[in-house]
C-alpha positions in Angstrom: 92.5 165.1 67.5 90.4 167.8 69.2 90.7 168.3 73.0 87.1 168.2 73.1 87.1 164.2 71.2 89.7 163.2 73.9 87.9 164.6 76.7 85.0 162.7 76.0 86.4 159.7 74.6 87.0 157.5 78.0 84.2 158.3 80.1 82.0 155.4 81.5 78.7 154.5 80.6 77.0 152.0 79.2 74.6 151.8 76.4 72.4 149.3 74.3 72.4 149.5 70.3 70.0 148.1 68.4 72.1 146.1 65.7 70.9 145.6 62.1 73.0 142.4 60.4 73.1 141.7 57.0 74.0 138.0 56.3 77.6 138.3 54.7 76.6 134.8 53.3 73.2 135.1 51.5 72.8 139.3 51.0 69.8 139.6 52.9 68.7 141.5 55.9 68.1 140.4 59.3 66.8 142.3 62.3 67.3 141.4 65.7 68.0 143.0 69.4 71.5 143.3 70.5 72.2 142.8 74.2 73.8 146.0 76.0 77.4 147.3 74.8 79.0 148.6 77.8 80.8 151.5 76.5 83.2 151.5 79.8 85.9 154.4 78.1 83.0 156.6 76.2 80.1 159.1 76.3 78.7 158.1 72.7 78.9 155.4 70.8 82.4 154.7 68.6 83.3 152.9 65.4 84.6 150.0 67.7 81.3 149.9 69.7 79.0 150.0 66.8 81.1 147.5 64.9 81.3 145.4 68.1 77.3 145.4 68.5 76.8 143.8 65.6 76.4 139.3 65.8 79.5 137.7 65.5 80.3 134.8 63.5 82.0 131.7 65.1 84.6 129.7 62.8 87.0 131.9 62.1 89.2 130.2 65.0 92.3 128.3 62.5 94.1 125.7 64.4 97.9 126.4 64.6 99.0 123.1 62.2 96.9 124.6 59.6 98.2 126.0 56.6 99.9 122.6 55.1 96.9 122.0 52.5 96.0 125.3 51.2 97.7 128.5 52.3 98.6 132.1 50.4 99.8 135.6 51.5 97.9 139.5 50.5 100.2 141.7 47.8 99.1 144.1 50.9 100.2 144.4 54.8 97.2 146.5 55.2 94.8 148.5 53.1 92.4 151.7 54.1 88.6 151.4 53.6 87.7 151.2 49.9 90.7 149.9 48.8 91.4 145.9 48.4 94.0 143.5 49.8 94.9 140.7 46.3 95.5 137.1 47.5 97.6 134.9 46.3 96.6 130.9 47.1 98.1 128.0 46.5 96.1 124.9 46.8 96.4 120.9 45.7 95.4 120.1 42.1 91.7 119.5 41.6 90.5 120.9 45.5 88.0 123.6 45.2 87.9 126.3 47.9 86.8 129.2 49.1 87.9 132.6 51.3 85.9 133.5 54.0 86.9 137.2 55.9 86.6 137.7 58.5 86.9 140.9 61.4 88.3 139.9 65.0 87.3 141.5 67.8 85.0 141.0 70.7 81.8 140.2 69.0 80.0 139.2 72.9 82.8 136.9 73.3 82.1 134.9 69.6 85.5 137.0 69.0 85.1 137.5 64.8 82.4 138.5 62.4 82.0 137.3 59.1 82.2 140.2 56.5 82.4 138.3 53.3 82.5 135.4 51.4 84.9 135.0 48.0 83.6 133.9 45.5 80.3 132.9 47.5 79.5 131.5 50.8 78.0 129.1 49.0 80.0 128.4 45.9 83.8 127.9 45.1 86.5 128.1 42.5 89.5 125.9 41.5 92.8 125.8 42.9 95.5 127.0 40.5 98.5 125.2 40.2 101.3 127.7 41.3 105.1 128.1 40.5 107.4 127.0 43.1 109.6 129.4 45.0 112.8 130.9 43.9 115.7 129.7 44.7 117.3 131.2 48.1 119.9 134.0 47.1 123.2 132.8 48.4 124.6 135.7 49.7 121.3 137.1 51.7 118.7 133.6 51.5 116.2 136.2 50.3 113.3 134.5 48.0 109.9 134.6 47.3 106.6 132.9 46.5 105.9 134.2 42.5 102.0 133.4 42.8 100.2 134.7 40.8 96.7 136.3 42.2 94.1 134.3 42.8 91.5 136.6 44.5 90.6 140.0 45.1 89.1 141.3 48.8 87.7 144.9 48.3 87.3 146.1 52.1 84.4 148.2 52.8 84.3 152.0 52.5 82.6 152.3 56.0 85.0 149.3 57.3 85.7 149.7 60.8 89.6 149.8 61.0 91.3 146.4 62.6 92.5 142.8 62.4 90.8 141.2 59.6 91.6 137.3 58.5 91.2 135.6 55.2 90.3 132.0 56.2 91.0 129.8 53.2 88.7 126.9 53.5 88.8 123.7 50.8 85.4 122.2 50.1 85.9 119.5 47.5 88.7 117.6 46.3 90.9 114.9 48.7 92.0 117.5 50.6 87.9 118.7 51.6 87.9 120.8 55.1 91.5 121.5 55.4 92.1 125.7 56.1 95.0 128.1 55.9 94.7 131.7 56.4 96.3 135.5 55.4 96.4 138.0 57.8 95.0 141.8 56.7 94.9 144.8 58.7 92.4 147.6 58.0 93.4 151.0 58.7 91.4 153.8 59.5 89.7 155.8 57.4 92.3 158.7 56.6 89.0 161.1 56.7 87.7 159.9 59.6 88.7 162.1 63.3 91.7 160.2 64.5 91.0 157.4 67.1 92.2 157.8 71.2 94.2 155.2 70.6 96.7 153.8 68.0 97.8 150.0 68.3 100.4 149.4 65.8 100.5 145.4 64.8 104.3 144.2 64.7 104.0 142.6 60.9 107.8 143.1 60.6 108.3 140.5 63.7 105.8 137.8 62.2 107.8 138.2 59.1 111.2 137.6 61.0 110.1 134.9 63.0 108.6 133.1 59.9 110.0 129.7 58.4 108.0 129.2 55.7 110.1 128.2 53.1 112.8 127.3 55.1 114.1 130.4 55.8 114.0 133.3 58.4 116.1 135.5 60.2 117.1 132.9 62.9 118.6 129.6 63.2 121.7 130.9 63.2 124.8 129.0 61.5 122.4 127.0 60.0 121.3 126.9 56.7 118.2 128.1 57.7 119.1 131.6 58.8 118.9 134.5 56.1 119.0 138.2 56.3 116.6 139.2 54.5 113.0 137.6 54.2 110.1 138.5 52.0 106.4 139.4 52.6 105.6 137.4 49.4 105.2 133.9 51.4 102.3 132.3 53.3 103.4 132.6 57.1 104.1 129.5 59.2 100.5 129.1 60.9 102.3 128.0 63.9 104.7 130.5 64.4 101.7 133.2 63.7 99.3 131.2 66.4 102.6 131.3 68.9 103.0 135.2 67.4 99.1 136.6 66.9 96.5 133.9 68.5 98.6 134.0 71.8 99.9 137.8 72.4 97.7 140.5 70.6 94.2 138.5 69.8 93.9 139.2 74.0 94.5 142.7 74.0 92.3 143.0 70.2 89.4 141.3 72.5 90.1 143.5 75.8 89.7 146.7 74.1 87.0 146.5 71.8 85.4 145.0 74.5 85.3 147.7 76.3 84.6 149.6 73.8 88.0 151.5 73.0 88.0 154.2 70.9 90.8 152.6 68.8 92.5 152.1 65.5 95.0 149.6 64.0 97.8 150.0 61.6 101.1 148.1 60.8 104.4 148.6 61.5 105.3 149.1 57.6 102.4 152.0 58.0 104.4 154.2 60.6 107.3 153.8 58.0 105.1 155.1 55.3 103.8 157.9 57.7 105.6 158.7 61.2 103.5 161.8 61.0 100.4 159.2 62.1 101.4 158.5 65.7 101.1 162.1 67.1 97.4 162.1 65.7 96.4 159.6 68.5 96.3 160.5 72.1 98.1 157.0 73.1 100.1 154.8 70.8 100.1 150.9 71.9 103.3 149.0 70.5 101.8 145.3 70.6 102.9 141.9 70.9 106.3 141.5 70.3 107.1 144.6 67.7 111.2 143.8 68.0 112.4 144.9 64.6 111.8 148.4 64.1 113.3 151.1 61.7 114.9 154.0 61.7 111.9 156.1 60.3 109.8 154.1 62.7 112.0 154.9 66.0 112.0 158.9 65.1 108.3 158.5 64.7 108.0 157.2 68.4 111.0 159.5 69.7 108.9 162.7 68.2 105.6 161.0 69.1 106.6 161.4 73.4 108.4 164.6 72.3 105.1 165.9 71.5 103.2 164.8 74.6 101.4 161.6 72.9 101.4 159.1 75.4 103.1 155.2 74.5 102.6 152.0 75.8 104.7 148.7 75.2 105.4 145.2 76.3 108.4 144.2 76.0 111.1 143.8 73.6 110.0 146.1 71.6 112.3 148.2 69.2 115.4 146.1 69.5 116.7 145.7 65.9 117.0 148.3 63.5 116.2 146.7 60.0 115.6 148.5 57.0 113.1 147.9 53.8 114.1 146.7 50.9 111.5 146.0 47.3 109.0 148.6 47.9 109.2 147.1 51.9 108.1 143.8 50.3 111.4 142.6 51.5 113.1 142.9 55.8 117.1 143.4 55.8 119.2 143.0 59.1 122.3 141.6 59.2 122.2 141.7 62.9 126.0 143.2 63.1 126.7 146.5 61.0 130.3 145.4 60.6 129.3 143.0 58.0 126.1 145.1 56.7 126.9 146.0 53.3 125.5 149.2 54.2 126.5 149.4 58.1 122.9 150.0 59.1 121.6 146.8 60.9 122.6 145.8 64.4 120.8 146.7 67.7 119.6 150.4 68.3 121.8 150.5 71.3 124.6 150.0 68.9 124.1 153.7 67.4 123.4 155.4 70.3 119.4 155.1 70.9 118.9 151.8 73.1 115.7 151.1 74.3 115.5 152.5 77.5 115.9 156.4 76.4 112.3 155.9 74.9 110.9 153.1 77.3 112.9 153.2 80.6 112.9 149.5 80.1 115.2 147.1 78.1 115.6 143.6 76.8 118.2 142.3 78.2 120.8 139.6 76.8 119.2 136.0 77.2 116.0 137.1 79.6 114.1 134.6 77.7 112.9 131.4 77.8 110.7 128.5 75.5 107.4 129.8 74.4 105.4 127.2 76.0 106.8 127.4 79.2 104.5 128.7 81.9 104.5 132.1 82.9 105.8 133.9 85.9 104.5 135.8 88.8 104.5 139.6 89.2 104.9 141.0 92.0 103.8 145.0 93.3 106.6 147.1 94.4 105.3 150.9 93.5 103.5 152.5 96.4 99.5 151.9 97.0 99.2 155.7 96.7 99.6 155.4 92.9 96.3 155.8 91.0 96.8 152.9 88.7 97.6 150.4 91.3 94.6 151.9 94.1 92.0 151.5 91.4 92.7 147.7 91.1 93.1 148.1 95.1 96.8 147.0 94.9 99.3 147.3 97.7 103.2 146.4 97.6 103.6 142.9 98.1 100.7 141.9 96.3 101.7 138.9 93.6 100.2 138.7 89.8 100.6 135.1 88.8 101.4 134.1 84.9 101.5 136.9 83.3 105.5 137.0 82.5 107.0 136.0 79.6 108.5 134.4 77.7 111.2 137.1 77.0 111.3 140.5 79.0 112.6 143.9 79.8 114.6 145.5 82.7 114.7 149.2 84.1 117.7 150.6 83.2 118.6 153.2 86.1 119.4 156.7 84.5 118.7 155.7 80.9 115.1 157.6 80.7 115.1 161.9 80.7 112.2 162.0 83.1 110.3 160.5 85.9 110.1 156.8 86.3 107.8 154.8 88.8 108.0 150.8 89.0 104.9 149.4 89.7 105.6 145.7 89.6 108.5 143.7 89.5 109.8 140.2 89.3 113.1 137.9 88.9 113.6 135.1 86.1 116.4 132.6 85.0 117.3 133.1 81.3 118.1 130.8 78.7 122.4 131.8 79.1 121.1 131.0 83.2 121.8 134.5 84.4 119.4 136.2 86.3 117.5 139.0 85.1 114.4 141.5 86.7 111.0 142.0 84.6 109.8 145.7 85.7 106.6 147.1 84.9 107.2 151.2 85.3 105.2 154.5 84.1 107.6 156.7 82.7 106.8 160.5 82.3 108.8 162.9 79.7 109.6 165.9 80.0 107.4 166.7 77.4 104.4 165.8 79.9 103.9 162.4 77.5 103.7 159.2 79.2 104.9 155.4 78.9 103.5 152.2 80.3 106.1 149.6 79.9 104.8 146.1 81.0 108.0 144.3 80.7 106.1 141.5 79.4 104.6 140.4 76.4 102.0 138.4 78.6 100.2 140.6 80.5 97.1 140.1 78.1 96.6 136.3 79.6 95.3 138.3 82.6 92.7 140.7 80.9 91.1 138.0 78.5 90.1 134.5 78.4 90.8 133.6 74.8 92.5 129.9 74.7 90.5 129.1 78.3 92.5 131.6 80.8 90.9 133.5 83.9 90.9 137.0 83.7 92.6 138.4 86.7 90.3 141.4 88.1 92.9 143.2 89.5 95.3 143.7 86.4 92.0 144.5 84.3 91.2 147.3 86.6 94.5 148.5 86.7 94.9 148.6 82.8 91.2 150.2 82.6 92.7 153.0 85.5 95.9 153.0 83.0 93.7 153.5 79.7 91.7 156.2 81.3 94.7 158.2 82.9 96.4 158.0 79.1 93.9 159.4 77.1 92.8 162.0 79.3 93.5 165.7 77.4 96.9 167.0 77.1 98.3 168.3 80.3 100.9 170.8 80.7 104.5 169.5 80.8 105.2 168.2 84.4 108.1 170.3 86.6 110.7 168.2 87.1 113.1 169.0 90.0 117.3 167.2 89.7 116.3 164.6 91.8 112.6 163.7 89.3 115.2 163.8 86.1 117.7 161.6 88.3 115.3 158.6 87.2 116.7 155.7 89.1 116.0 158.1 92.4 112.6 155.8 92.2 113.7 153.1 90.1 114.9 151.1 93.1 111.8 149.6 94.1 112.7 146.7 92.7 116.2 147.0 93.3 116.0 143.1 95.0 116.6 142.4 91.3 120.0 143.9 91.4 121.3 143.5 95.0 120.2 146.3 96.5 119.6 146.9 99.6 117.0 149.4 100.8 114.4 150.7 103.5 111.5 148.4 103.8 108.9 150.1 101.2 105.6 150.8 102.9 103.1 153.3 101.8 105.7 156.1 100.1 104.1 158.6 97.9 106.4 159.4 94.8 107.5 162.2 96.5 109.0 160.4 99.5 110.3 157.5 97.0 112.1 160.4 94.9 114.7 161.0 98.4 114.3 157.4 100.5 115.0 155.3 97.3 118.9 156.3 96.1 121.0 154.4 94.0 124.6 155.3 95.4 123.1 152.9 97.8 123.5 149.9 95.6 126.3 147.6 96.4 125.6 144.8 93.7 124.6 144.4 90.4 125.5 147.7 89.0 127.2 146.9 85.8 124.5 146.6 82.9 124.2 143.0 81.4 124.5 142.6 77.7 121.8 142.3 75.0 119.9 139.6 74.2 119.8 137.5 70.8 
């Protein structure tokens, strides 16, 4: 990317597009006014804002029991414009259905638009009877879904890159309204000037988490636990709502709402290409991307090395896995001692935990049941900062329900650079222990920058998919953090022993580990780099251990 693109590609102004919609159900053309697109971040209308001008569609919303009466899975984790995802669907004998895709976003708040219609908005074809699964493999509980394909979805050349949803809709037969859907992500246009920013969707989490079938990388000792899972299934439309719906629809709607100059691709992609993160000027890490591999880790390690800026939520990059099948297939044995090839465990096992890219960690157990409510933040980092003063945020100040449901720590002395907490809080886990969530900016050596949330959650305050109230405050500070990280390239910073000396600022929220400290007023950095030292610390030094 130019300097000159990321100069001008955050600057606020609004405009008003004129959008022309073409029916994706009948063909035909439809004018009609647009209401103003407030293009907060740019100077000129991008993909995201021209895509997001256009009329949404409402009903592409699935309800998370769906997916028992017709359901299927893409040959593709994502596809670039002009190529096509194939679907494989497995339906009852004698229903008749139909596919309906669809493009998520903001849409005015309607939230999708409908793009097409397979084999008609108006027309349907026959459910095919499908084989049944294979049978688990005994020593790994790897199988797969042989379907055969059922229908073909050829994206677009001039697609607009992002979450896209195949809703698979019944409309005759015993089974008539019942829905299931497949996830596809669009990437950008490999010709097109790279986006600002880069949100990479954690596929290889959904696919770990997923029981369809029976199987998936937990439920240890049971039956139910394998070590290797396949792409070729349907996923679990709970665990995907619990997974998608709930952690990255928020931030989807948050950015393109405000107009983001922004891309998507998968995990699987920064496998295929690590080259592809340095082309963006910030890389966002969504969700909950815990199972990363080694390619994909090196891609992010070079990525800060070379001054692109990352940002993360938490528990992120946790599990090294590898691919298997063409990556069709997720391995991890969770313990390299009984890896057949001694590559699966936790990156802190060989050397590279999370912290040394992140500042932050998941920590053993700081978790806790999905659906239980989320904690309070509160501000520790100094009002001085310019994230925290443009959502006019002092210490002291509290964030409520935005943390969970599993979280990171700041590891003191674990990052090569500059770390600044900014908020900060302390949770039972599921073992019952005690553990801080930290929210810190890190800054490289390198002059690149991380935002670690240490939560997966903070969305819920930016959006208000699912009925939530944005919180004003933590969508002015992630507007002051979006701005600050895709401003041009600055020169590397000049750090001095005590800067590189990273817990020398960490201990803001040392209350999480004992510590006992000056009252914290109105420090600049500066002043926090010499009043805030760890020797210090009388409790809570030892480092807990890792989480499941």
């Amino acid at each position: 990317m130019t300097a000159g693109r990321r100069c001008t590609a955050f600057l606020a102004i609004s405009a008003t597009i004129a959008a022309l919609g073409l029916s994706a159900c009948g063909g035909s053309s439809r004018s009609s006014a647009s209401s103003p697109v407030h293009a907060t971040f740019a100077t000129a209308a991008n993909p995201v804002q021209r895509e997001n001008a256009r009329p949404g569609t409402p009903g592409w919303q699935i309800p998370a029991g769906a997916g028992t009466m017709i359901t299927g899975f893409a040959s593709e984790i994502s596809v670039a414009p002009g190529q096509s995802f194939h679907l494989h669907v497995a339906a009852p004998p004698g229903s008749r259905y139909r596919v309906l895709v669809y493009r998520l976003g903001w849409y005015r708040g309607t939230g999708g638009r409908l793009v097409m219609c397979l084999p008609g908005c108006r027309s349907s074809r026959a459910a095919i009877t499908q084989p049944p699964p294979t049978a688990p493999d005994s020593g790994t509980g790897l199988f797969r879904a042989p379907w055969r394909v059922t229908d073909r979805v050829e994206i677009p050349p001039d697609a607009v890159s992002g979450y896209y949803e195949a809703k698979l809709e019944i409309v005759s037969g015993a089974h008539t309204g019942a829905v299931g859907s497949v996830p596809l992500i669009v990437r950008q246009n490999p010709a097109a000037p790279a986006s600002a920013v880069l949100v990479q969707v954690p596929v290889n989490t959904w696919e770990a988490y997923n029981p369809w079938g029976g199987k998936s990388l937990y439920q240890f000792g049971t039956s139910r636990h394998a070590v290797a899972v396949s792409f070729d299934r349907p996923f679990d439309q709970r665990e995907f709502h619990n997974m998608v719906t709930d952690l990255e629809l928020p931030w989807v709607r948050f950015l393109e709402r405000n107009g983001i100059d922004v891309s998507y691709q998968a995990d699987v992609d920064t496998d295929v290409d690590p080259g592809s993160l340095p082309r963006h000027r910030l890389v966002f890490s969504t969700g909950h991307d815990e199972y990363w591999t080694q390619q994909m880790r090196d891609a992010f390690d070079r990525a800060l090395a070379q001054s692109t800026n990352l940002m993360f939520g938490s528990n992120n990059g946790e599990w090294r896995m590898r691919y298997a099948d063409g990556r069709r297939t997720i391995v991890e044995w969770r313990d390299p001692t009984v890896d057949p090839r001694h590559e699966n465990g936790y990156f802190t096992t060989f050397g590279e935990p999370e912290c040394k890219l992140m500042a932050t960690e998941h920590q053993w157990a700081a978790q806790r049941d999905i659906a239980a409510p989320p904690t309070s933040y509160t501000v520790v980092g100094p009002s001085s900062d310019p994230w925290l003063a443009a959502a006019g945020l002092k210490p002291g100040d509290v964030i409520p329900g935005v943390v969970g449901y599993e979280w990171d720590s700041f590891i003191p002395g674990c990052f090569a650079g500059r770390v600044v907490p900014l908020m900060t809080t302390l949770l039972r886990g599921s073992d019952g222990v005690i553990h801080s969530a930290d929210m810190v900016r890190a800054t490289a050596p390198s002059g690149g920058r991380v935002f670690a949330m240490g939560t997966m959650q903070l969305a819920w305050a930016l959006d208000d998919l699912a009925g939530r109230s944005p919180d004003p405050r933590i969508v002015a500070l992630v507007k002051a953090a979006l701005r600050d990280l895709t401003r041009p390239g600055q020169a590397p910073p000049s750090f001095g022993k005590n800067d590189l000396l990273s817990e020398r600022t960490v201990v803001l929220h040392s209350v999480a580990r004992g510590c006992r400290y000056p009252k914290l007023g109105d420090h600049d950095e500066a002043d926090l780099a010499h009043v805030l030292d760890p020797r210090r610390c009388h409790a809570g030094a030892r480092r807990p251990g890792r989480g499941p």
